[in-house]
N, CA, C and O atoms as a DFTB+ gen file, in Angstrom:
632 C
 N C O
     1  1      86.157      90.347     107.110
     2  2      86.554      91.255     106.063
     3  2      87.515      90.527     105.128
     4  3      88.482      89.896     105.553
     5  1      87.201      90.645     103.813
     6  2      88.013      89.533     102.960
     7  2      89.168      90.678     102.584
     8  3      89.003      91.854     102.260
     9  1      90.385      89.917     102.741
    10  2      91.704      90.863     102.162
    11  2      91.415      91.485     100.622
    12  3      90.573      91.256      99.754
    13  1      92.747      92.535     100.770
    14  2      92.823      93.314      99.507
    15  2      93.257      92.650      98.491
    16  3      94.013      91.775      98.911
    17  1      93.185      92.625      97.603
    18  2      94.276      91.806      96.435
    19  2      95.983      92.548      96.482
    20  3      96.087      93.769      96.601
    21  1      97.131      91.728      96.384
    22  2      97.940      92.320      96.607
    23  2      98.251      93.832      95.529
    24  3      98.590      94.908      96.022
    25  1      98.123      93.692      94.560
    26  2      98.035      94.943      93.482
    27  2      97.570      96.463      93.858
    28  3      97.975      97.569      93.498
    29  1      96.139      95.855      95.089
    30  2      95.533      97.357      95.572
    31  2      96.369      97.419      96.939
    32  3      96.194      98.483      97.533
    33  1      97.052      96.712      97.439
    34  2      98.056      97.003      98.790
    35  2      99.315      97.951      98.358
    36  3      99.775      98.845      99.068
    37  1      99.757      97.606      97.133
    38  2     101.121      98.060      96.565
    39  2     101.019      99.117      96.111
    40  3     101.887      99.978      96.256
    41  1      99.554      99.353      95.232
    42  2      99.332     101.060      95.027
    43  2      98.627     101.663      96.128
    44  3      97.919     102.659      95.977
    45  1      98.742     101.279      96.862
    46  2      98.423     102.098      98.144
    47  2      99.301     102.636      99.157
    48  3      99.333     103.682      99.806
    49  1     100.079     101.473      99.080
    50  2     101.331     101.919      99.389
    51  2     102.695     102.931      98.808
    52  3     103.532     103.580      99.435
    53  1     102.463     102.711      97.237
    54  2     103.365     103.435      96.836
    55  2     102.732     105.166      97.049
    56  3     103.268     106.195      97.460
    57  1     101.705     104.929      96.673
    58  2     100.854     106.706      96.839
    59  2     100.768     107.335      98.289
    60  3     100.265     108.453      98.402
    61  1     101.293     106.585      99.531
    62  2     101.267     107.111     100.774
    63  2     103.294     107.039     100.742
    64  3     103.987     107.540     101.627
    65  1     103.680     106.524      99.881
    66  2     105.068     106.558      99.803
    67  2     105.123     108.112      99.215
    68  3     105.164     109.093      99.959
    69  1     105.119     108.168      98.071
    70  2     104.771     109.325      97.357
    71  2     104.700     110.501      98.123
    72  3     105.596     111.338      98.005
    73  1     103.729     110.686      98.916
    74  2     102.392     111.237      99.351
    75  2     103.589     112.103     100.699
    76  3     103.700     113.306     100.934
    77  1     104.288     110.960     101.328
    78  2     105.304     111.207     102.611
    79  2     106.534     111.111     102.609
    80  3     107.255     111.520     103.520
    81  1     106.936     110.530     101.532
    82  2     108.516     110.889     101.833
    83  2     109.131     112.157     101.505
    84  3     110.229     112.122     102.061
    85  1     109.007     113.237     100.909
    86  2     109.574     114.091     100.868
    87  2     109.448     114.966     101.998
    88  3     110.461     115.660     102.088
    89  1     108.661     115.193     102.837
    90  2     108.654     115.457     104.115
    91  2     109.322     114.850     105.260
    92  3     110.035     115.407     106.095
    93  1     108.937     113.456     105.162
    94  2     109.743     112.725     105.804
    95  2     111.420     112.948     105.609
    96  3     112.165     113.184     106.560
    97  1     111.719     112.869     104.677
    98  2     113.264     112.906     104.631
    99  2     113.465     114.965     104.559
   100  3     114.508     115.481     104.961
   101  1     112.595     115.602     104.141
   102  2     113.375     117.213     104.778
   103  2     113.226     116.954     106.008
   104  3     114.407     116.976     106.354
   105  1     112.533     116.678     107.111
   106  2     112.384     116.125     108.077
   107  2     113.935     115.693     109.443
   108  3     114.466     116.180     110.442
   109  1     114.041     114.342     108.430
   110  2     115.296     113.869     109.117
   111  2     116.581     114.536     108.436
   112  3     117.715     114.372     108.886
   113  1     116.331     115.193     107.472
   114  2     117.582     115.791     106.862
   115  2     117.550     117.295     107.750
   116  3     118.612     117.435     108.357
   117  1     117.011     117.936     107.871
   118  2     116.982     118.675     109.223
   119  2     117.450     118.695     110.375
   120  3     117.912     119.733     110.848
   121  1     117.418     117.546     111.044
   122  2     118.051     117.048     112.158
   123  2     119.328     116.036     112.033
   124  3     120.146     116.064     112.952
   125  1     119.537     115.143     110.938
   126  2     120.612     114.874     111.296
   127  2     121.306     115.013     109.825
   128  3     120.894     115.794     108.966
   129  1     122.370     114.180     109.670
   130  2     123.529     114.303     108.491
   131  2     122.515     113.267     107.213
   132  3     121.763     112.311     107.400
   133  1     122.998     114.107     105.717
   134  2     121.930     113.564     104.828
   135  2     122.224     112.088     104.840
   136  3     121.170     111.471     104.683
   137  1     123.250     111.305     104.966
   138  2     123.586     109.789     104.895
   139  2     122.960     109.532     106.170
   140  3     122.302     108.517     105.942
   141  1     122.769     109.857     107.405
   142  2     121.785     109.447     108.563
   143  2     120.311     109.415     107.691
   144  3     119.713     108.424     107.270
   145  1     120.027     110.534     107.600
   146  2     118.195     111.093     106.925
   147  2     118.192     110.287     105.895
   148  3     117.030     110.328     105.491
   149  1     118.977     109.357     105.017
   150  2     118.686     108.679     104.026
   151  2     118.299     107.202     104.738
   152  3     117.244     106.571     104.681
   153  1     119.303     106.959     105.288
   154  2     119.117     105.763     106.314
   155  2     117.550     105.294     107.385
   156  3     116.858     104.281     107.486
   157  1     117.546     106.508     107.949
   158  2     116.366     106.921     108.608
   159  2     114.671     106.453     108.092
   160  3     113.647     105.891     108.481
   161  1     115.385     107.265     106.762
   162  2     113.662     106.764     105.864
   163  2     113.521     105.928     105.266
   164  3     112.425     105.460     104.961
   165  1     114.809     105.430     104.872
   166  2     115.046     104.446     104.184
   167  2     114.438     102.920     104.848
   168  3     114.022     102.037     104.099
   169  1     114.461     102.778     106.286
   170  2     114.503     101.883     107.539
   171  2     113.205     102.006     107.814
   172  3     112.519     101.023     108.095
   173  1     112.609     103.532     107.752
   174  2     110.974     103.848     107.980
   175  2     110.228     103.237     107.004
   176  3     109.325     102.566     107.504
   177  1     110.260     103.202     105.603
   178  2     109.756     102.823     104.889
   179  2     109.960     101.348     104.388
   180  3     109.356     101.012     103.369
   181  1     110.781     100.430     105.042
   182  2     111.080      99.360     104.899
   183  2     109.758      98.397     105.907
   184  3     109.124      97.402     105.556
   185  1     109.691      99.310     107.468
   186  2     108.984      98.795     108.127
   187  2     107.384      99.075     107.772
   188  3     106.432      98.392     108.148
   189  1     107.353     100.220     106.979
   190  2     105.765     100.750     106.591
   191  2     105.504      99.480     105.454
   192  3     104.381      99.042     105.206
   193  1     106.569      99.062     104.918
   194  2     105.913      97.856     103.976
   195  2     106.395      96.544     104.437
   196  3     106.254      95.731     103.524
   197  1     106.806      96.120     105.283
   198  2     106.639      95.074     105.703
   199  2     105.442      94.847     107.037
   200  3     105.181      93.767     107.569
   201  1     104.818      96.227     107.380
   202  2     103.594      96.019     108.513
   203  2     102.624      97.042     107.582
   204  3     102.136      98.128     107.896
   205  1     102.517      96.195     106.166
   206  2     101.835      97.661     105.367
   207  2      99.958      97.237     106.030
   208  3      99.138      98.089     106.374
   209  1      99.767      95.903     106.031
   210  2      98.510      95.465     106.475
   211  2      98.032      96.012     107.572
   212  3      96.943      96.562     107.730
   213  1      99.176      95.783     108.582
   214  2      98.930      96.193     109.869
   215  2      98.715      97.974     110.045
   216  3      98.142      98.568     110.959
   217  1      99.423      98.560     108.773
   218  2      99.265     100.260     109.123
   219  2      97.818     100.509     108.398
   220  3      97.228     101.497     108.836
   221  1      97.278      99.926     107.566
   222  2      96.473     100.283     106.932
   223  2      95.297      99.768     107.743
   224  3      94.232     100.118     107.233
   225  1      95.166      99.090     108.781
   226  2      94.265      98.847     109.692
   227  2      94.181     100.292     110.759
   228  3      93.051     100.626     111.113
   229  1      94.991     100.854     111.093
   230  2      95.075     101.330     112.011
   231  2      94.103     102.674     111.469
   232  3      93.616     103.102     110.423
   233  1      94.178     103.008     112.886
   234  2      92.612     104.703     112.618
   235  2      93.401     105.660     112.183
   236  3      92.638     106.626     112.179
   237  1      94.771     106.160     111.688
   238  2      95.031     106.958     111.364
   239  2      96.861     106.202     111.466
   240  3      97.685     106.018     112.362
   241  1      96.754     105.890     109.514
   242  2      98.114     105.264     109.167
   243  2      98.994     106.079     109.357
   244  3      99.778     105.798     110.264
   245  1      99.220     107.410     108.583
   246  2      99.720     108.638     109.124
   247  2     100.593     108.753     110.299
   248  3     101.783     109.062     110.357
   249  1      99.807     108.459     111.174
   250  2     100.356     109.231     112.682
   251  2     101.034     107.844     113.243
   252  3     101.797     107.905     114.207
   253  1     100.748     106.664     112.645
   254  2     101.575     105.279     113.048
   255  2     102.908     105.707     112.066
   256  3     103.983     105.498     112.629
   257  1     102.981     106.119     111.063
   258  2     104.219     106.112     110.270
   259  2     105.052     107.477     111.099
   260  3     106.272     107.442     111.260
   261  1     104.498     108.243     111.414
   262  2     105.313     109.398     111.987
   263  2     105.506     109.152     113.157
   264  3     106.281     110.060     113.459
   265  1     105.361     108.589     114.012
   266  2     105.678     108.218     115.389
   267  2     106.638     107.080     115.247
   268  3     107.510     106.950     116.106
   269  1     106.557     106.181     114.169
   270  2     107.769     105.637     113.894
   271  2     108.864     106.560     113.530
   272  3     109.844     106.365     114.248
   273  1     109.003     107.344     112.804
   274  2     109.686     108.049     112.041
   275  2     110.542     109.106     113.253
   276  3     111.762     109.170     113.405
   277  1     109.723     109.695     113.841
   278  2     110.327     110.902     114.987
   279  2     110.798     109.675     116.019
   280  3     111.498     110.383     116.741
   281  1     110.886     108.679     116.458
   282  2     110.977     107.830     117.487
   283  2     112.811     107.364     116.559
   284  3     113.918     107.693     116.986
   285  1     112.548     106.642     115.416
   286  2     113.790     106.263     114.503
   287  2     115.009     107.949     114.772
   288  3     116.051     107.973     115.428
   289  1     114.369     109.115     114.014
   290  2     115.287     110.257     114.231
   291  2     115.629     110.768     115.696
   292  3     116.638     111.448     115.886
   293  1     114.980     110.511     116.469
   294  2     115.404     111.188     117.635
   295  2     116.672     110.085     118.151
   296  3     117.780     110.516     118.471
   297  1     116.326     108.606     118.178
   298  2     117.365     107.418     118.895
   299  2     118.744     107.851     118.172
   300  3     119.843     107.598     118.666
   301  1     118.482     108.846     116.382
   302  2     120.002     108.820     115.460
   303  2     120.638     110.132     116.081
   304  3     121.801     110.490     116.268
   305  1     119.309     110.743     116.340
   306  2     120.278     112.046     117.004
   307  2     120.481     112.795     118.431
   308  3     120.810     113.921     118.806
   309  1     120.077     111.464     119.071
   310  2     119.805     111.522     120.572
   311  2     119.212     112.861     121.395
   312  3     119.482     113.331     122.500
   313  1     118.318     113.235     120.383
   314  2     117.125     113.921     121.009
   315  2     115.629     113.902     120.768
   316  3     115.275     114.237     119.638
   317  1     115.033     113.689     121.324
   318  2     113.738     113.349     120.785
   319  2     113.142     115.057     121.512
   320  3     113.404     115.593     122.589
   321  1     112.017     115.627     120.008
   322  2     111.885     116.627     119.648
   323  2     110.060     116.355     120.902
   324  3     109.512     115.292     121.196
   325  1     109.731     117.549     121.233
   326  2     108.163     117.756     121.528
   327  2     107.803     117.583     120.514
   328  3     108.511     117.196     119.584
   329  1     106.039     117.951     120.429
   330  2     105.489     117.670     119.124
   331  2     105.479     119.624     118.972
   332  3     105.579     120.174     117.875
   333  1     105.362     120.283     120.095
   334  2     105.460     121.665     119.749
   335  2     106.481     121.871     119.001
   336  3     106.207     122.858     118.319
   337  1     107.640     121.444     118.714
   338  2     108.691     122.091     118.590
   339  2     108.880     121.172     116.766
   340  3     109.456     121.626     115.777
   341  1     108.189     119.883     116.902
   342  2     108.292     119.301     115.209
   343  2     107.002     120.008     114.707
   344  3     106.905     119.588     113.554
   345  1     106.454     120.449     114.823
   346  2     105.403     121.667     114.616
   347  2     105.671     122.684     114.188
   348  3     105.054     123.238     113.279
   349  1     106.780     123.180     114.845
   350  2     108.057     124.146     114.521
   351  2     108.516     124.462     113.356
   352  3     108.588     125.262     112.423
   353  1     108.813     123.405     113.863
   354  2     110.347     122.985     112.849
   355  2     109.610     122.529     110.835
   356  3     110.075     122.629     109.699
   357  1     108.678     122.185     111.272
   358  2     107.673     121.627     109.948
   359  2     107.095     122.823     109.078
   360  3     107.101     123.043     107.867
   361  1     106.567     123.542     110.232
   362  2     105.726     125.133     109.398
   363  2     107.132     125.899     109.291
   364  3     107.368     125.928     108.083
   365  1     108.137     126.509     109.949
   366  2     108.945     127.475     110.029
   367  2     110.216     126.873     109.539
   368  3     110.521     127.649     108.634
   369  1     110.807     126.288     109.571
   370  2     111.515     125.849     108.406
   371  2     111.845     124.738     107.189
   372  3     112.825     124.598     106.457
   373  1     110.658     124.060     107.306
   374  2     110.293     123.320     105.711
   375  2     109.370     123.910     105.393
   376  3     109.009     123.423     104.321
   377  1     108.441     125.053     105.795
   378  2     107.792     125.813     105.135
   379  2     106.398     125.161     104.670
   380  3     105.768     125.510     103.672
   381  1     106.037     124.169     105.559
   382  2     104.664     123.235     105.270
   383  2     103.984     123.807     105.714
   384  3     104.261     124.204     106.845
   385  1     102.498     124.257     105.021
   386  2     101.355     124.356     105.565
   387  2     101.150     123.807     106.836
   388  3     102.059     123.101     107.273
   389  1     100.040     123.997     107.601
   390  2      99.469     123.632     108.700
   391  2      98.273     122.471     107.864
   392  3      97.925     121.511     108.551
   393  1      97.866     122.548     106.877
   394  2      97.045     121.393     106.346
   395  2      98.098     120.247     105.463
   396  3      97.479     119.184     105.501
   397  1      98.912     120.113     104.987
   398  2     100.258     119.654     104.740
   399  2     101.202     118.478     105.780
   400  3     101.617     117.356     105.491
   401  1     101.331     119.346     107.194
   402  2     101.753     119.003     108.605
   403  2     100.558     117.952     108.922
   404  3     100.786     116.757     109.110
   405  1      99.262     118.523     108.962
   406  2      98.555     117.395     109.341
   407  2      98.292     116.245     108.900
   408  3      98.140     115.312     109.688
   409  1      98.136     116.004     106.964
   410  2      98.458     114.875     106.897
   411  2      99.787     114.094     106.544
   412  3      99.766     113.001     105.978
   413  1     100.912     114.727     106.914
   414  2     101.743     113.573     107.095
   415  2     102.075     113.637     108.306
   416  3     103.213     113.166     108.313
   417  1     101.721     114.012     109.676
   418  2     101.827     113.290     111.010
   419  2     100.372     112.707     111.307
   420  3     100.310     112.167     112.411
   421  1      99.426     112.696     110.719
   422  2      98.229     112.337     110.797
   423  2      97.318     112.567     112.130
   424  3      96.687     111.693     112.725
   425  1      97.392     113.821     112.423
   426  2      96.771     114.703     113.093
   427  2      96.023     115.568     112.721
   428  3      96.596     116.194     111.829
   429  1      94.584     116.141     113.000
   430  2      94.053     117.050     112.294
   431  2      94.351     118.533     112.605
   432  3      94.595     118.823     113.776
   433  1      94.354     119.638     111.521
   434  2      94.549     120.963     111.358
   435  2      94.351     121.721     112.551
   436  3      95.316     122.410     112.882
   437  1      93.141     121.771     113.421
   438  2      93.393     122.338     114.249
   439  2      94.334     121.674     115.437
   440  3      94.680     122.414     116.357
   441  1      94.680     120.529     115.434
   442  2      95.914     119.989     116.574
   443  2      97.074     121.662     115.966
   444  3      97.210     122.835     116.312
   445  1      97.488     120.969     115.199
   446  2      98.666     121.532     113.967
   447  2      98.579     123.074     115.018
   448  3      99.214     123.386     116.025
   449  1      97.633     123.704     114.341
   450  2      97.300     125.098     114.374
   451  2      97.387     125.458     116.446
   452  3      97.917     126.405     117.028
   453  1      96.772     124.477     116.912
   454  2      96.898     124.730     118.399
   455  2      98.303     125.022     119.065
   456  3      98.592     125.974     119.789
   457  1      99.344     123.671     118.527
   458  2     100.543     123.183     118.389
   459  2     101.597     125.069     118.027
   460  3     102.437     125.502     118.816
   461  1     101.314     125.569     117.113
   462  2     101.848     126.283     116.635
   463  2     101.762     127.501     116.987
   464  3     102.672     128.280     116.703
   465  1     100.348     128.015     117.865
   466  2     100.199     129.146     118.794
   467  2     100.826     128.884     119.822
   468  3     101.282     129.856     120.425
   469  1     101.067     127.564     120.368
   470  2     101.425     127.234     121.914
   471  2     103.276     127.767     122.334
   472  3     103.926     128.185     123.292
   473  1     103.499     127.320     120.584
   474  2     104.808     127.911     120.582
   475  2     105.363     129.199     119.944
   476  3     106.529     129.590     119.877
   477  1     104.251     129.741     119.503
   478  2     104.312     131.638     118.945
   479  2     104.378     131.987     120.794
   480  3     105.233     132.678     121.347
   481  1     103.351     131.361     121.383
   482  2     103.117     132.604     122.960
   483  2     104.577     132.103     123.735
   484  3     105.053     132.652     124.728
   485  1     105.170     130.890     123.001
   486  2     106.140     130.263     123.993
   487  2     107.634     131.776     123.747
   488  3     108.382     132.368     124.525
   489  1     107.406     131.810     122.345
   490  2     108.646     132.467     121.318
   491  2     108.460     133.821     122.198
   492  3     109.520     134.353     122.530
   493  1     107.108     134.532     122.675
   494  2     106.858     135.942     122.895
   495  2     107.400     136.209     124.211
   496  3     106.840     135.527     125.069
   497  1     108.245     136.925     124.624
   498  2     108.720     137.445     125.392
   499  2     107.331     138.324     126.487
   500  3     106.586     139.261     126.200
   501  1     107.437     137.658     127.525
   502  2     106.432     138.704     128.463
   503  2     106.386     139.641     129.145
   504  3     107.357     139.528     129.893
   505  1     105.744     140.733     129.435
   506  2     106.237     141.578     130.404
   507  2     105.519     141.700     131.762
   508  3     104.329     141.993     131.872
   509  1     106.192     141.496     132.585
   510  2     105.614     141.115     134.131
   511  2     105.109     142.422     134.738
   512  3     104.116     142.418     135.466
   513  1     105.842     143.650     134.422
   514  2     105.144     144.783     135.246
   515  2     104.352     145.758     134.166
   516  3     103.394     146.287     134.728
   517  1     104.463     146.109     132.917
   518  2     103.038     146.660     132.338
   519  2     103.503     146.281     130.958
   520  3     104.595     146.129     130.411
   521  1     101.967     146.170     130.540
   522  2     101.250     145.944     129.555
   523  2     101.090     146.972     128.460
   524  3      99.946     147.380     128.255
   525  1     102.270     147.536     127.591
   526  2     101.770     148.918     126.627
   527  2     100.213     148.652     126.291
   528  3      99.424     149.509     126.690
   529  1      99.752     147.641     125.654
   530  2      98.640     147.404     125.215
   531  2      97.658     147.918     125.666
   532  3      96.804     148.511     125.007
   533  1      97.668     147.730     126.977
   534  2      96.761     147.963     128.157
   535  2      96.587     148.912     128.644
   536  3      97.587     149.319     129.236
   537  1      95.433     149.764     128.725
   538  2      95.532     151.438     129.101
   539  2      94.721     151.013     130.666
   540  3      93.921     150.131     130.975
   541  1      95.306     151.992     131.328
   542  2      94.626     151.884     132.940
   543  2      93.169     152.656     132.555
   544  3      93.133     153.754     132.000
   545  1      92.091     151.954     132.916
   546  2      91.073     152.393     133.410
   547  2      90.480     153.079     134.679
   548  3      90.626     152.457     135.731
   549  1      89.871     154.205     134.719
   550  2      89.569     154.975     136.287
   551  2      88.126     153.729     136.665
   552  3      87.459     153.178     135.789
   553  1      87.952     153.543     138.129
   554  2      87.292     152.905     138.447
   555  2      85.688     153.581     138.410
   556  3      85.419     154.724     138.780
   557  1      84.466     152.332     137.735
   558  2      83.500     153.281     137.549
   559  2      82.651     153.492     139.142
   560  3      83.018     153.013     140.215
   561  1      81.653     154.198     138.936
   562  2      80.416     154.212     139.962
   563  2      79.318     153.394     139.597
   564  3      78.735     153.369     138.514
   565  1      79.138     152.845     140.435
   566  2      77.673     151.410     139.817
   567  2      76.840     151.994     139.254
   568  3      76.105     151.327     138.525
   569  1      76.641     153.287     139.344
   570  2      75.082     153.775     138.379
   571  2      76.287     154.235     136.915
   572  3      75.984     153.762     135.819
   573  1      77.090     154.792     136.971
   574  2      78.179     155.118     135.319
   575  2      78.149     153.341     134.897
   576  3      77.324     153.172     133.999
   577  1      78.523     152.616     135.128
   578  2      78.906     151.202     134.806
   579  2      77.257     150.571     134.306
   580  3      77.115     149.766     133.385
   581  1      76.476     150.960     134.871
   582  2      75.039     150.385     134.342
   583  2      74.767     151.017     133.417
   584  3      74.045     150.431     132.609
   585  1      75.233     152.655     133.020
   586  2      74.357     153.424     132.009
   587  2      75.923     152.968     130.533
   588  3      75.854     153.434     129.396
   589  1      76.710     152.350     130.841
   590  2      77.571     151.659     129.860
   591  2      77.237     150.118     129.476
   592  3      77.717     149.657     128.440
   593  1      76.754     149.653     129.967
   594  2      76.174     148.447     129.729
   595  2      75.225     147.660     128.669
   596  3      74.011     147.586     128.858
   597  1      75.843     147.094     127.577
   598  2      74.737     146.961     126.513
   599  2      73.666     146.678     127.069
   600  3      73.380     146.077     128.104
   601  1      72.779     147.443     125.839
   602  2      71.600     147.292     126.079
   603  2      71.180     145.943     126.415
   604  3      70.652     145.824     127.520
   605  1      71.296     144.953     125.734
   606  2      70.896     143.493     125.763
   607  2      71.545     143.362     127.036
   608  3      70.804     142.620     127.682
   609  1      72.539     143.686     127.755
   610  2      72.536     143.300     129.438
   611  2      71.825     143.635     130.580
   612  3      71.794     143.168     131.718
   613  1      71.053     144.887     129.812
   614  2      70.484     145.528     130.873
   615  2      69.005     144.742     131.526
   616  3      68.116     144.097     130.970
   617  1      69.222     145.120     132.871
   618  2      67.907     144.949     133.622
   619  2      66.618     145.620     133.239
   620  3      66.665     146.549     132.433
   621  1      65.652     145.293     133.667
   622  2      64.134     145.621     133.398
   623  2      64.217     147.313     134.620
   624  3      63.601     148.337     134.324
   625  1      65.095     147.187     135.900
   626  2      65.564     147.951     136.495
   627  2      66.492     149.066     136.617
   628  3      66.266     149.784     137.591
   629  1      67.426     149.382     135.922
   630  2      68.337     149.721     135.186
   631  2      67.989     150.644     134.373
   632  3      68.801     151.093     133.564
């Protein structure tokens, strides 16, 4: 494979610059102090263009720049986040789409969307002994339970 000319590396780079830093830095400005979150991306994007060849090889540049990026913020603020919870933190308070989220961690929409139910059922409080939702049913008789039975289930017998 013959290389890019450097001209198409640099606008490629600047338009995935473009494209991610403002996420990127609400991001780390979220979690830590804005002179950290400046630092942060500042350091992220130093390494995205000095391994710009090497990211642009990869199957999904995206998710190499954000795994740098959450790996850099978590060491500044000595916690490193789940992906449920930067999922979170991405839709519910930077207010990003779920198609938005996916391409700048470079994951596809339904990850995102899976990610984000896992932690709605996490948020929902359960109830162990009843279910309002749930109305008790009386138990049927096998011939009542067959004459309820869609048609398309039914037997030739039946």
């Amino acid at each position: 494979m013959k290389p890019a000319p450097p001209a198409v590396l640099t606008n490629a780079f600047y338009a995935f610059y473009d494209l991610h830093r403002p996420a990127y830095h609400a991001y780390a400005t979220a979690r830590l102090t804005p002179e950290e979150a400046q630092i942060a991306v500042s350091h992220l994007f130093d390494l995205v263009a000095s391994n710009w060849t090497k990211v642009v090889s990869e199957r999904h540049p995206s998710a190499w720049a954000w795994e740098q990026h959450t790996r850099a913020v978590a060491r500044r603020s000595g916690r490193a986040l789940t992906e449920i919870e930067d999922a979170t933190l991405l839709h519910d308070q930077l207010l990003l789409s779920i198609d938005q989220i996916a391409t700048v961690t470079g994951t596809e929409a339904a990850t995102v969307s899976t990610l984000l139910a896992a932690a709605r059922r996490a948020r929902t409080p359960t109830h162990t002994r009843s279910h309002p939702w749930i109305f008790p049913t009386r138990p049927m008789a096998p011939a009542e339970a067959r004459r309820r039975t869609a048609p398309f289930l039914r037997t030739a017998t039946a």
